[in-house]
VEXDREN-2710 file (C-alpha; in Angstrom, 1 decimal):
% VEXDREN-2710
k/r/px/py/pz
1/UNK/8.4/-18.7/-16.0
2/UNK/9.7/-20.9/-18.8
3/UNK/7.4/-21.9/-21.6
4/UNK/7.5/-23.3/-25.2
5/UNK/6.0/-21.1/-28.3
6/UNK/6.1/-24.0/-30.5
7/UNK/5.6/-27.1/-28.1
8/UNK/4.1/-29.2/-30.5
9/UNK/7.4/-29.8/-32.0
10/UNK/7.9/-32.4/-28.8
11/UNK/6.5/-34.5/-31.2
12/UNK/9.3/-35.0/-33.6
13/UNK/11.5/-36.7/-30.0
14/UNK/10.7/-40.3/-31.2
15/UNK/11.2/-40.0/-35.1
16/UNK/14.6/-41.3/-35.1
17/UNK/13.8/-44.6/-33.3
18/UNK/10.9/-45.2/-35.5
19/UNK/13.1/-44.8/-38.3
20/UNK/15.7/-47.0/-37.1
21/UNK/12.9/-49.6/-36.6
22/UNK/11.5/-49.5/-39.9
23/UNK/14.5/-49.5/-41.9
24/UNK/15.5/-53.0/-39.0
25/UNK/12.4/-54.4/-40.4
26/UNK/13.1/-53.5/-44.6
27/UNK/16.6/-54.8/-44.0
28/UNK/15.4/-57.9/-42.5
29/UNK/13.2/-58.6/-44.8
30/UNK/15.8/-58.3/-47.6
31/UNK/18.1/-60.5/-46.1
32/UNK/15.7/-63.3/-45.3
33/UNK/14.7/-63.2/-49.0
34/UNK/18.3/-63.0/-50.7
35/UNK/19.9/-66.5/-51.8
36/UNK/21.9/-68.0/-49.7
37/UNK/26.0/-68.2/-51.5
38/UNK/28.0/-71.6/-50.2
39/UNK/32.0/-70.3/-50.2
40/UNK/34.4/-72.8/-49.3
41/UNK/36.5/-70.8/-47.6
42/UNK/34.5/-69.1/-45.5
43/UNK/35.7/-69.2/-41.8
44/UNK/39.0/-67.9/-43.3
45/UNK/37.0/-64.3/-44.5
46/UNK/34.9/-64.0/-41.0
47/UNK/38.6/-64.3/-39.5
48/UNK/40.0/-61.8/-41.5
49/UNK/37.2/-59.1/-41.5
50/UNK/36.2/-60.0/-37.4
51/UNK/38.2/-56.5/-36.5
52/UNK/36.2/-54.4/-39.5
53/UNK/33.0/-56.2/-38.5
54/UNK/33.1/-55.7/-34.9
55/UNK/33.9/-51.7/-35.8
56/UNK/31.2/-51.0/-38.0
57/UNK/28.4/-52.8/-36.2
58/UNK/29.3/-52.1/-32.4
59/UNK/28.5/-48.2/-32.1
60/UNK/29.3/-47.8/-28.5
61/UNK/26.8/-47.2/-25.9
62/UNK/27.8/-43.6/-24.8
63/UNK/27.7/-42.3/-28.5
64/UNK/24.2/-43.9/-28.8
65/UNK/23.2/-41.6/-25.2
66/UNK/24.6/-38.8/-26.6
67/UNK/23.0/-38.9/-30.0
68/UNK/19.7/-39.4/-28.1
69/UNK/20.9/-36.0/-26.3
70/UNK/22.0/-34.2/-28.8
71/UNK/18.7/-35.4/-30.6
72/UNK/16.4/-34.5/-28.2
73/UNK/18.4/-30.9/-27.8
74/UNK/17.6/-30.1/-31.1
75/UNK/13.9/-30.5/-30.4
76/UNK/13.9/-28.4/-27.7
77/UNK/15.6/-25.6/-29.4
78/UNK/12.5/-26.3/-32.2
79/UNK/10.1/-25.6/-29.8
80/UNK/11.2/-22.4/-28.8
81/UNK/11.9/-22.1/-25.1
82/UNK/11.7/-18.8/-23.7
83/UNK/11.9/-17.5/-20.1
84/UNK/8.8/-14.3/-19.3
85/UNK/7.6/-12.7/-16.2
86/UNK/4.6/-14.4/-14.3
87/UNK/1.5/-12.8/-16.4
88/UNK/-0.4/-11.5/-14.1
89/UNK/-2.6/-8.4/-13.6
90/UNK/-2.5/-6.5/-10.3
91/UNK/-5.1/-4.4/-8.7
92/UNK/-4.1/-0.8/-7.9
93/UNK/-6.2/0.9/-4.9
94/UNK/-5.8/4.6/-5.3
95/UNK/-7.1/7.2/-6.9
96/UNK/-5.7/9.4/-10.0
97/UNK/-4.8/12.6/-9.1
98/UNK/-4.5/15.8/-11.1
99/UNK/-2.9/19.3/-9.4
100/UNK/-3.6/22.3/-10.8
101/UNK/-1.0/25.2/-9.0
102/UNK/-1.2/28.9/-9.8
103/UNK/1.9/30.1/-11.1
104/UNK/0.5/33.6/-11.6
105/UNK/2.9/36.9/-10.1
106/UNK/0.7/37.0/-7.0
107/UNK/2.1/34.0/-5.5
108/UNK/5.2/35.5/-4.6
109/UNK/3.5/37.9/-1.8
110/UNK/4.7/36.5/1.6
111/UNK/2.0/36.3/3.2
112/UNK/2.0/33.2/5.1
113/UNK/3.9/31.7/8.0
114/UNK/5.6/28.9/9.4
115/UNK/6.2/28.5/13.5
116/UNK/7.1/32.7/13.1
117/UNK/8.7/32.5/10.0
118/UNK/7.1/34.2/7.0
119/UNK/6.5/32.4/4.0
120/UNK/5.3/33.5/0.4
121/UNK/2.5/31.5/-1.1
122/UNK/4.4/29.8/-3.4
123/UNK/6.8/28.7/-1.2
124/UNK/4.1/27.4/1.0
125/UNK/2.5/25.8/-1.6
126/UNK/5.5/23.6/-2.8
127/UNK/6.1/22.9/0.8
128/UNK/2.5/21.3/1.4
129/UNK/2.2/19.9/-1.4
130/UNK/5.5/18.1/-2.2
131/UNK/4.5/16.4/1.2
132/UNK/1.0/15.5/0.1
133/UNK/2.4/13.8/-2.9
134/UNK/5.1/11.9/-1.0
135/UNK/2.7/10.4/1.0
136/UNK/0.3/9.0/-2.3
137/UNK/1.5/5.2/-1.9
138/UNK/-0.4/3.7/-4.9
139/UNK/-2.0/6.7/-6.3
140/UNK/-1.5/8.5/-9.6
141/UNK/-0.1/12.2/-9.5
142/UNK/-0.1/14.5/-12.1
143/UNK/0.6/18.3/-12.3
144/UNK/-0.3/21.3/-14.1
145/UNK/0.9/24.6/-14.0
146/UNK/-1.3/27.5/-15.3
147/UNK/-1.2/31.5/-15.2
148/UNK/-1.2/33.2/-18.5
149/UNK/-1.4/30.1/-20.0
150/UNK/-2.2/26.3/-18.7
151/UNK/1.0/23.3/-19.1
152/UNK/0.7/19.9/-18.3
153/UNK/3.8/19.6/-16.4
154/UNK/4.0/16.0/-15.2
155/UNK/1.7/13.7/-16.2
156/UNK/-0.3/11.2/-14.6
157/UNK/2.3/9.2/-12.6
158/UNK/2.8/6.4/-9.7
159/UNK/6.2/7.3/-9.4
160/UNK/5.3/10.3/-6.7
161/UNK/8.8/11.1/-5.0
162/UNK/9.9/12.4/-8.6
163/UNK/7.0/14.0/-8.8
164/UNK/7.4/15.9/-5.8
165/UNK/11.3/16.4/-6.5
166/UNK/10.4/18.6/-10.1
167/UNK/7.4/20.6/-7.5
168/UNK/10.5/22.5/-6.4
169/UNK/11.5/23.3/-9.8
170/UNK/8.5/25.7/-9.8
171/UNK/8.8/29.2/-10.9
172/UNK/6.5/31.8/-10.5
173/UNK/6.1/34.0/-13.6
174/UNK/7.1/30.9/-16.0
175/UNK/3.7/30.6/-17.5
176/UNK/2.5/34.2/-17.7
177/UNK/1.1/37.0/-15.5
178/UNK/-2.8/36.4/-15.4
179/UNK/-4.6/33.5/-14.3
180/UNK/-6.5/30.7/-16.4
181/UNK/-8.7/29.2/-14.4
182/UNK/-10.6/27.5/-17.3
183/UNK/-7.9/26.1/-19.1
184/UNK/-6.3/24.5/-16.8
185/UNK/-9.8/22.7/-15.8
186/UNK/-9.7/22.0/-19.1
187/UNK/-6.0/20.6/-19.4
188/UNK/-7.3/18.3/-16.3
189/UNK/-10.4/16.8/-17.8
190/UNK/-8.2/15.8/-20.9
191/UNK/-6.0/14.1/-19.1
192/UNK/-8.3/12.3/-16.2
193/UNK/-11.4/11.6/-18.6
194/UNK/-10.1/7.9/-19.5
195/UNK/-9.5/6.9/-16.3
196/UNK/-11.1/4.9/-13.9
197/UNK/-14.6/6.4/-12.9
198/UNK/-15.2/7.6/-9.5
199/UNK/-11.2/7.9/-9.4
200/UNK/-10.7/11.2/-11.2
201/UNK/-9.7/14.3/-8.7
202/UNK/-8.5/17.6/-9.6
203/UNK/-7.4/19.8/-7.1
204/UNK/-7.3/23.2/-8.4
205/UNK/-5.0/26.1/-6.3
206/UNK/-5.1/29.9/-6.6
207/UNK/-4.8/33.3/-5.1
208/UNK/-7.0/35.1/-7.9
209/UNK/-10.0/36.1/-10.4
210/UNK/-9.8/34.4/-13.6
211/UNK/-8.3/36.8/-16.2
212/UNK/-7.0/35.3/-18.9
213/UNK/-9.4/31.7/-19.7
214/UNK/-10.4/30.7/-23.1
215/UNK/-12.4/28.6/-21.6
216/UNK/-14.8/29.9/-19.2
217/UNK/-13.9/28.3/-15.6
218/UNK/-18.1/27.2/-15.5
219/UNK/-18.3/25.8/-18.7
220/UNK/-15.0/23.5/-18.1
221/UNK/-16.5/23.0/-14.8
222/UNK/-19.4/21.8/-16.6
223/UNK/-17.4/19.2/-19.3
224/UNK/-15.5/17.7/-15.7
225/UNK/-19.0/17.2/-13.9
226/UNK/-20.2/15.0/-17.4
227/UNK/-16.8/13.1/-16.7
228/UNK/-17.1/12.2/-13.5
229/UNK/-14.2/14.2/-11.9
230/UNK/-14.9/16.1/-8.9
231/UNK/-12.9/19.4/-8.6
232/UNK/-12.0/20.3/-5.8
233/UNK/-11.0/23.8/-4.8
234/UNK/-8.2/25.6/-2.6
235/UNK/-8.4/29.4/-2.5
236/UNK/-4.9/31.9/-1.0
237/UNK/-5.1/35.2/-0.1
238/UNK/-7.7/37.8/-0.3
239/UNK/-8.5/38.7/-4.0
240/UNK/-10.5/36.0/-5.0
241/UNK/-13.5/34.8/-6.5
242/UNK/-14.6/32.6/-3.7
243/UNK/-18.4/32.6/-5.2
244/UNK/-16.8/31.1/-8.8
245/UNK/-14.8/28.6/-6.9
246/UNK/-17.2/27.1/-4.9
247/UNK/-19.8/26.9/-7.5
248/UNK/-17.3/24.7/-9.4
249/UNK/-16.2/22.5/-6.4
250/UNK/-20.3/21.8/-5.6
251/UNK/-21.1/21.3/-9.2
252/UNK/-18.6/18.7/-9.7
253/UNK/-19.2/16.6/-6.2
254/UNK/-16.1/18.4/-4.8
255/UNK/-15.3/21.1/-1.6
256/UNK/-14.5/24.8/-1.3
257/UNK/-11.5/25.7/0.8
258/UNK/-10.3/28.8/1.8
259/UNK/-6.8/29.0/3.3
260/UNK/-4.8/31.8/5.1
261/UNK/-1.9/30.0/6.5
262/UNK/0.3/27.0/6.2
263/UNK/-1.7/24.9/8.6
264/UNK/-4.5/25.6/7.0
265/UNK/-3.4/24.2/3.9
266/UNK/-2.3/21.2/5.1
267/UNK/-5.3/20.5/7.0
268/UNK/-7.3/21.1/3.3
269/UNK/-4.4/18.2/2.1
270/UNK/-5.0/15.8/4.9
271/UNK/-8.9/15.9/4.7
272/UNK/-8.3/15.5/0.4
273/UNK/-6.4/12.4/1.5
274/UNK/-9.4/10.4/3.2
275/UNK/-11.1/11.0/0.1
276/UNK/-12.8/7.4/-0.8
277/UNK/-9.9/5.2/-2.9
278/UNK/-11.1/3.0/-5.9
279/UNK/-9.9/0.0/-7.5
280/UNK/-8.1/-0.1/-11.1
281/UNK/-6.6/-2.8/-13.3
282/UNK/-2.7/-2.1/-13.8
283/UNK/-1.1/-4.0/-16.3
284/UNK/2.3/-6.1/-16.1
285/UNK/4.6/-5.8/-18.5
286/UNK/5.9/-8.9/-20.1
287/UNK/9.4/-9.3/-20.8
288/UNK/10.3/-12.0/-23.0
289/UNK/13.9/-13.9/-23.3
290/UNK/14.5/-16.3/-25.9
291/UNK/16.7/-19.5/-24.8
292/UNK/16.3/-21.3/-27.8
293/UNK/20.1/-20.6/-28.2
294/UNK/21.5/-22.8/-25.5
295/UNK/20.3/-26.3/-26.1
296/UNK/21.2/-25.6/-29.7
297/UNK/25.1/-24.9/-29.0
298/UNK/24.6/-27.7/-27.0
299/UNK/24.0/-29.6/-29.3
300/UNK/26.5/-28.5/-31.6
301/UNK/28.6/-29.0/-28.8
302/UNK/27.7/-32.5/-28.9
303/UNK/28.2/-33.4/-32.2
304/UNK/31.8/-31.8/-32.4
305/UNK/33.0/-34.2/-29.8
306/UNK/31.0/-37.3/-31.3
307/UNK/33.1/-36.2/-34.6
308/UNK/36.7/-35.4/-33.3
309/UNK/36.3/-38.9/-31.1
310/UNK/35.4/-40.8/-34.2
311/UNK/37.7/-39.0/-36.4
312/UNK/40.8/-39.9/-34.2
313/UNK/38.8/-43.4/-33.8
314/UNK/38.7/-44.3/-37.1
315/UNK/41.3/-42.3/-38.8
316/UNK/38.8/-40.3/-40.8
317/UNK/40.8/-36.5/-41.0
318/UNK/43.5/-38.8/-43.3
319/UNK/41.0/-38.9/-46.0
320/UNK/40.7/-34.8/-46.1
END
C-alpha cells in the first residue's frame, strides 16, 4: 500500500503559477504607469531585435510541461511516499502450548513397542510427540526439558515443523539424573502466564517421583491454577507417583493419563488435541520502504535535459 507521511505538502503544487500571476499583474501595472518615449526610428530597432525578442519571450510549450513535471515531482518527493504492508491485525485460533519431557536416566528403559518392535521411552516419546506438534496448524509450541534441572528449550513458537525437527535432538542424561517435577511447572507458568486466557496448556511427561524440585510440584501446581493454565499430565512406566500427578492435573482443570505403550500415548495426544481452541490477536509486522528517492532523480533527471537543451539552444556553456 503506498501512502504519504507528509501529504500536506500537496499544497505547495500551485505556488509557482500563483507566483507567475502576481508578478503578470506587478509587471503590468508598471508598464501601464511608465511614460511613454516617441523614437523616430523605431520600426528599424523592433526589426533588428525581432530574433532576440521572439527567443526570450517564446519559452516553448514542452519545456513549460516539463517544468510543471519536474515541479510537481519535487512535491511528491516532499511529501514522503513510501510503500508498507496492508496494516492489518489477524486473528489466530489455537491454543499456546507448553511441553514439559522428562529427560531423566529412566527414559532410556525399553519398555515400549511398536507393531513388535521394542522401543525405549524416549524414543517413543519423540516419536509421538514430534507428530503431535506437526499437526498444531495455528497453535503455539513450546518445549522444556527437565531432569536434574528444568531448560526452556524452545520457546513459545508457531513455527511447529522446526519445533518438532530439534525434538529429535533430545538426549537423555543432558539435564541431570533426578527429576524436577516443580521446576519445570514452574518454567511453564513463566512462560504461558501472559498469554491469552483460557489458552494456556502444559502438558507435563514423566516415568518418575519427583527428586530433585526446588519447587514443590503442588505448590507450582498451585501458582499455574491462579494463572489459568491447566496441566495436564502423562505418566510412563511403573515407578510413579500417580497420586501427585493427578492431583495436579485436577487442580488445574486438566487430566491424568497413564500410558504403557505407544498407542497409548498417542491416543492421550489425539484426545489433548480436541481440547477447546481460543481466539488471539497476532500482530502484523509493518515493513516500511521509502520511495521518496525516485520522483526526486526524476526530477533531477528533468532539469539536466531542460539545461543541456537550453545550453546548446542558446549557447550558454561559451560563457563558462
Amino acid at each position: 500500500m503506498l501512502r504519504f507521511v507528509w501529504p500536506w505538502f500537496c499544497l505547495l503544487l500551485p505556488l509557482p503559477w500563483v507566483m507567475l500571476n502576481l508578478f503578470k499583474n506587478v509587471k503590468n501595472k508598471r508598464n501601464s504607469a511608465a511614460p511613454t518615449i516617441i523614437f523616430p526610428k523605431l520600426a528599424t530597432l523592433q526589426h533588428a531585435f525581432a530574433d532576440a525578442r521572439a527567443s526570450s519571450s517564446n519559452t516553448p510549450l514542452w519545456q513549460k510541461i516539463l517544468v510543471a513535471i519536474m515541479w510537481a515531482l519535487l512535491v511528491i518527493s516532499l511529501m514522503r511516499p513510501e510503500l508498507i504492508n496492508n496494516i492489518a491485525y489477524s486473528k489466530n485460533v489455537g491454543y499456546d502450548l507448553m511441553l514439559a519431557v522428562d529427560l531423566s536416566r529412566s527414559m532410556e528403559i525399553v519398555d515400549f513397542s511398536e507393531k513388535g518392535k521394542p522401543l525405549s521411552r524416549i524414543a517413543a516419546t519423540k516419536q509421538v510427540v514430534a507428530n503431535f506438534v506437526r499437526q498444531r496448524v495455528g497453535d503455539r509450541v513450546g518445549l522444556i526439558v527437565f531432569a536434574e534441572q528444568a531448560f526452556l528449550t524452545i520457546p513459545l513458537t508457531l513455527d511447529t515443523g522446526a519445533a518438532s525437527k530439534l525434538l529429535d535432538n533430545l538426549v537423555v542424561g543432558m539435564a541431570g539424573e533426578r527429576t524436577a517435577i516443580g521446576d519445570a511447572i514452574g518454567i511453564g507458568v513463566q512462560n504461558l502466564r501472559k498469554r491469552p486466557e483460557a489458552s494456556r496448556i502444559l502438558i507435563l511427561l514423566t516415568d518418575g517421583d519427583d527428586t530433585a524440585s526446588h519447587i514443590p510440584p503442588m505448590e507450582a501446581a498451585k501458582i499455574a491454577k491462579s494463572d489459568g493454565i491447566k496441566i495436564y499430565t502423562i505418566g510412563v512406566g511403573n515407578k510413579l507417583d500417580e497420586t501427585l500427578l493427578e492431583q495436579m492435573a485436577t487442580m488445574t482443570g486438566g487430566i491424568y493419563y497413564k500410558v504403557a505403550n505407544v498407542d497409548d500415548l498417542q491416543h492421550v495426544y489425539a484426545q489433548i488435541d480436541q481440547l477447546e481452541k481460543s481466539e488471539a490477536t497476532q500482530k502484523v509486522v509493518l515493513i516500511k520502504t521509502p520511495l521518496y528517492h525516485w520522483p526526486l532523480f526524476s526530477a533531477f533527471i528533468i532539469f539536466m535535459v531542460i539545461y543541456l537543451i537550453n545550453t546548446r539552444r542558446y549557447g550558454y556553456a561559451n560563457e563558462f
